[in-house]
C-alpha positions as a LaTeX table, in Angstrom:
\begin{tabular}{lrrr}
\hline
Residue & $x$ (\AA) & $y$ (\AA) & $z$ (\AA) \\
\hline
Unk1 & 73.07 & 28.86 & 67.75 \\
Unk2 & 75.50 & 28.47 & 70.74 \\
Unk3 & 74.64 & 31.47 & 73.66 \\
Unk4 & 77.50 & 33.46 & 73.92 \\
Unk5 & 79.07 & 33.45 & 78.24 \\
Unk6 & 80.39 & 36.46 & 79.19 \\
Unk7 & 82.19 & 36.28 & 82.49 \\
Unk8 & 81.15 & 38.25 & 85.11 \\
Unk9 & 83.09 & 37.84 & 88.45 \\
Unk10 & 84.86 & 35.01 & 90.10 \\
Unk11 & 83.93 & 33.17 & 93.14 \\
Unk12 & 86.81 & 34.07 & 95.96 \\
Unk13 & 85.65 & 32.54 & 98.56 \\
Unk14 & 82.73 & 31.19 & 100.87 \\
Unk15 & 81.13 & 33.58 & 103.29 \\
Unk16 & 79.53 & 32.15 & 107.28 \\
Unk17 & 78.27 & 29.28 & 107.88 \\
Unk18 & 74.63 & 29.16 & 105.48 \\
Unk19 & 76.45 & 28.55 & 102.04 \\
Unk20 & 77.08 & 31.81 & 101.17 \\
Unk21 & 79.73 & 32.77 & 97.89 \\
Unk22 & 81.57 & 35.33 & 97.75 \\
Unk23 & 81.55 & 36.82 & 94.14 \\
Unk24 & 84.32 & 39.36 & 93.40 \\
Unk25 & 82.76 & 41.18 & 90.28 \\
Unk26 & 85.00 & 41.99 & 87.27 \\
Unk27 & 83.01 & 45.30 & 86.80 \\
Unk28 & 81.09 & 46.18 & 89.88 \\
Unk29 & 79.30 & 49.35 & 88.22 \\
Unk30 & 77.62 & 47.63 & 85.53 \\
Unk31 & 76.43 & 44.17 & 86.59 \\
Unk32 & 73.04 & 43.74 & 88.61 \\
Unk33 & 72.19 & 40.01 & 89.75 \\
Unk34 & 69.21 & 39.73 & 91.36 \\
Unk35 & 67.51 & 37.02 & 93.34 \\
Unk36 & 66.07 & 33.91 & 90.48 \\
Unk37 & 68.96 & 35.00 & 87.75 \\
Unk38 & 70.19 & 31.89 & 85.33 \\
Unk39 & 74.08 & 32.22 & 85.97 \\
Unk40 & 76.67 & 29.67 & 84.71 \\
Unk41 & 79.45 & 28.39 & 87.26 \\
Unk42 & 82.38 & 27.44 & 85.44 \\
Unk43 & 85.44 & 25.48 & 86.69 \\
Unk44 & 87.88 & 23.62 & 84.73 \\
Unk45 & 86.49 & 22.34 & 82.05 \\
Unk46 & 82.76 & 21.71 & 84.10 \\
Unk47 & 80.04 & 24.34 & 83.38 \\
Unk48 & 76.80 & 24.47 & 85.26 \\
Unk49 & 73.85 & 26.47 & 85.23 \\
Unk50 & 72.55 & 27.30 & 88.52 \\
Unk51 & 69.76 & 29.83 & 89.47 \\
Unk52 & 70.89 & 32.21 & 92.10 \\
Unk53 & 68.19 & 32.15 & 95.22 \\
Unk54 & 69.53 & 35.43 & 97.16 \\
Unk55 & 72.10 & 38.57 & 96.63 \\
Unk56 & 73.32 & 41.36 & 98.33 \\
Unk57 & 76.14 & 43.54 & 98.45 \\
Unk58 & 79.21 & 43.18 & 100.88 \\
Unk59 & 82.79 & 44.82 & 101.23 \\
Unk60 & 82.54 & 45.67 & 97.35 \\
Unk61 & 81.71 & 42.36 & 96.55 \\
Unk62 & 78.33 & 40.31 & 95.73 \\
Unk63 & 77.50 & 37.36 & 98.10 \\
Unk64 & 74.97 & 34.69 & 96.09 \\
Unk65 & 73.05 & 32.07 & 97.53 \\
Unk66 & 72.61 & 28.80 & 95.26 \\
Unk67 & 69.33 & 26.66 & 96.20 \\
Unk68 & 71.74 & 23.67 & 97.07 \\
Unk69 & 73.93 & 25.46 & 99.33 \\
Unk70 & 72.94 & 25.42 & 103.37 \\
Unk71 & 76.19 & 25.00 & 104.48 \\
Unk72 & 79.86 & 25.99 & 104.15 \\
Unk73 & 80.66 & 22.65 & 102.88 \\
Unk74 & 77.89 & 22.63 & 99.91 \\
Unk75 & 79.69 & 26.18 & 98.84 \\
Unk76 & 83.12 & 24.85 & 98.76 \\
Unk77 & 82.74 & 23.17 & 95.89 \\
Unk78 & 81.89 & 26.22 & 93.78 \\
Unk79 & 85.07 & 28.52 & 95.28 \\
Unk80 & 87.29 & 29.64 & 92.39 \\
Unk81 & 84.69 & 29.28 & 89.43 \\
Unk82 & 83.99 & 32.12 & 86.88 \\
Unk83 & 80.48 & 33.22 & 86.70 \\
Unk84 & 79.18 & 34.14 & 83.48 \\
Unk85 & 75.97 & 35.40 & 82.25 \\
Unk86 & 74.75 & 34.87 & 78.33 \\
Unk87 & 75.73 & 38.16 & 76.46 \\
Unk88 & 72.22 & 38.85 & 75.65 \\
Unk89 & 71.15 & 39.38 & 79.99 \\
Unk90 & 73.91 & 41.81 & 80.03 \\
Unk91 & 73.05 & 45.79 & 81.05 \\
Unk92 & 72.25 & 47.72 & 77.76 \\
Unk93 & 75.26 & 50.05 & 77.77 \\
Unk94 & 75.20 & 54.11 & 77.16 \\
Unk95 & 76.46 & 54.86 & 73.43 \\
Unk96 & 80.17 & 55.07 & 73.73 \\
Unk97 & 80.04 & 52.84 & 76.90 \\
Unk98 & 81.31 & 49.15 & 76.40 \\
Unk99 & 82.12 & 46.26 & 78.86 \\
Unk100 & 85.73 & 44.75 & 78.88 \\
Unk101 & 84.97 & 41.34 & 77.06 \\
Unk102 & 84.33 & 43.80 & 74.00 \\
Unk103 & 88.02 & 44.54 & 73.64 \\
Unk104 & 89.43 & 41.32 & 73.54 \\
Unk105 & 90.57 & 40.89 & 69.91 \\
Unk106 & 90.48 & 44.49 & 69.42 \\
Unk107 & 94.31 & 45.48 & 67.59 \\
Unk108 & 96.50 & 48.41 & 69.87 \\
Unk109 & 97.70 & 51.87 & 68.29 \\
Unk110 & 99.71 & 54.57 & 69.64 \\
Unk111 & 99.04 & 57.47 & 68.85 \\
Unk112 & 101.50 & 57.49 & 65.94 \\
Unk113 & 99.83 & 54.81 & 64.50 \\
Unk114 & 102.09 & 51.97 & 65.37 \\
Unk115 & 100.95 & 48.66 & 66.01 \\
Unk116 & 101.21 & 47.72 & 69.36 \\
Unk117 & 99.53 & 43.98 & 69.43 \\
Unk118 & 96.11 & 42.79 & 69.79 \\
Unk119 & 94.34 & 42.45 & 73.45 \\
Unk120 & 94.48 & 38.40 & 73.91 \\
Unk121 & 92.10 & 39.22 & 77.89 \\
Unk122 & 91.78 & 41.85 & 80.51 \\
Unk123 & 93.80 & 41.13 & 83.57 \\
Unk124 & 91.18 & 41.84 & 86.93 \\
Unk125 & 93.90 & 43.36 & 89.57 \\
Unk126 & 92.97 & 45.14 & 92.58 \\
Unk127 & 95.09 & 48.14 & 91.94 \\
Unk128 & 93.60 & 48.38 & 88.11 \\
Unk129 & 92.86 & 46.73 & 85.22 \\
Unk130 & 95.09 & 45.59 & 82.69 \\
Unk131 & 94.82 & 44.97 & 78.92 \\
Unk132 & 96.78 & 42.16 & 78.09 \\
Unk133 & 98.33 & 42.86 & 74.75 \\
Unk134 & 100.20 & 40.33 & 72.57 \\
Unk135 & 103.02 & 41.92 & 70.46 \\
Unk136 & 104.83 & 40.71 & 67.66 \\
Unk137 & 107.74 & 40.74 & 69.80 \\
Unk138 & 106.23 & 40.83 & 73.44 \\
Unk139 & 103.76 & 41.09 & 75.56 \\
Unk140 & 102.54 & 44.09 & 76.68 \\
Unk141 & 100.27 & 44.89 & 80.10 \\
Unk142 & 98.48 & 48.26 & 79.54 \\
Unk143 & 96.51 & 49.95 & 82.37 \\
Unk144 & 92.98 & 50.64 & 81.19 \\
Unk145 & 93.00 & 53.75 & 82.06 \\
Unk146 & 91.84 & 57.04 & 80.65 \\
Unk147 & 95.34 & 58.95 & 81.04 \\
Unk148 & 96.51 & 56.04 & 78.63 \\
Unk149 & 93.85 & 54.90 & 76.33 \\
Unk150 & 92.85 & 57.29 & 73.95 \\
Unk151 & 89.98 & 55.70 & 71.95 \\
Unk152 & 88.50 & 52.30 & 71.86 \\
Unk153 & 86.35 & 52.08 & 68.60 \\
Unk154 & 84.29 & 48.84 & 68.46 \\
Unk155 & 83.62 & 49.06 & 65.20 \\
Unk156 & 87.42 & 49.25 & 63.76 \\
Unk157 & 88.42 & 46.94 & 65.80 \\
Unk158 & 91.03 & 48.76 & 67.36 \\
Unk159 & 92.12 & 51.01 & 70.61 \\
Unk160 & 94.50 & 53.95 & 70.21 \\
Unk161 & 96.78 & 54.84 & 72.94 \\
Unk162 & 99.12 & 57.24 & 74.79 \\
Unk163 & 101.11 & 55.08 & 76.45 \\
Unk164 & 103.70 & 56.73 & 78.81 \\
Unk165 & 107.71 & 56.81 & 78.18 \\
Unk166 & 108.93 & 52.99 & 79.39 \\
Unk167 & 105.31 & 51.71 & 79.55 \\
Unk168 & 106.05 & 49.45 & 76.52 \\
Unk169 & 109.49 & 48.46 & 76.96 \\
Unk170 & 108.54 & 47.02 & 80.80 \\
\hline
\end{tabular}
């Protein structure tokens, strides 16, 4: 059976002179790497599994070390890859708790039971998150956000929400 990747965080950038990465985590709260974690770099259509050799927090970000990286050029190579981990590594979650991957597929309600779309990925953005909802019509980008999502039930496959006058017709 194929092991399910669930990405993680994307590498932004290199960081001094010793082959440091700069990993910009999708959902800083709920991920812990630590030092001798399996992670799979991912660019294009090349995926490798490297074992991370050091962490540590920076500037709400992660910087990783990789075993073959002493220098800025070795890390070059691996700016703008997706990290993933296999979804059976990932943080046991709190009932009613889920992680973003979890929603993709899931079909969108309003309130008055209307069908919005179904969420086709989850859009990382500095000033929020987005679900990226495909309509029969349009597309739709809806903040995940508590004002605006009103239930997300795994189990139903679906994700009711409140969405504000205009949101949908932006």
């Amino acid at each position: 059976m194929a092991v399910r990747l669930v990405p993680i965080g994307e590498v932004v950038t290199t960081h001094g002179i010793e082959g440091w990465l700069k990993l910009r985590l999708y959902n800083p709260n709920s991920i812990v790497l630590s030092p001798d974690k399996k992670v799979y770099l991912e660019k294009g259509e090349v995926r490798s599994q490297r074992q991370l050799q050091k962490t540590r927090p920076h500037k709400g970000c992660l910087l990783i070390k990789l075993p073959e990286c002493n220098r800025i050029s070795d890390a070059q190579q691996w700016v703008g890859c997706i990290v993933s981990l296999p979804e059976d590594e990932l943080e046991p979650l709190d009932s009613g708790e889920y992680y973003y991957y979890q929603t993709v597929g899931l079909e969108v309600f309003d309130l008055q039971g209307n069908f919005i779309g179904k969420v086709t990925r989850v859009w990382f953005k500095e000033g929020g998150d987005l679900l990226v909802v495909k309509g029969p019509a349009r597309e739709h980008l809806i903040p995940a956000v508590r004002e605006i999502i009103e239930k997300i039930d795994l189990p139903e496959g679906k994700i009711i929400i409140n969405p504000p006058p205009g949101l949908l017709d932006l």
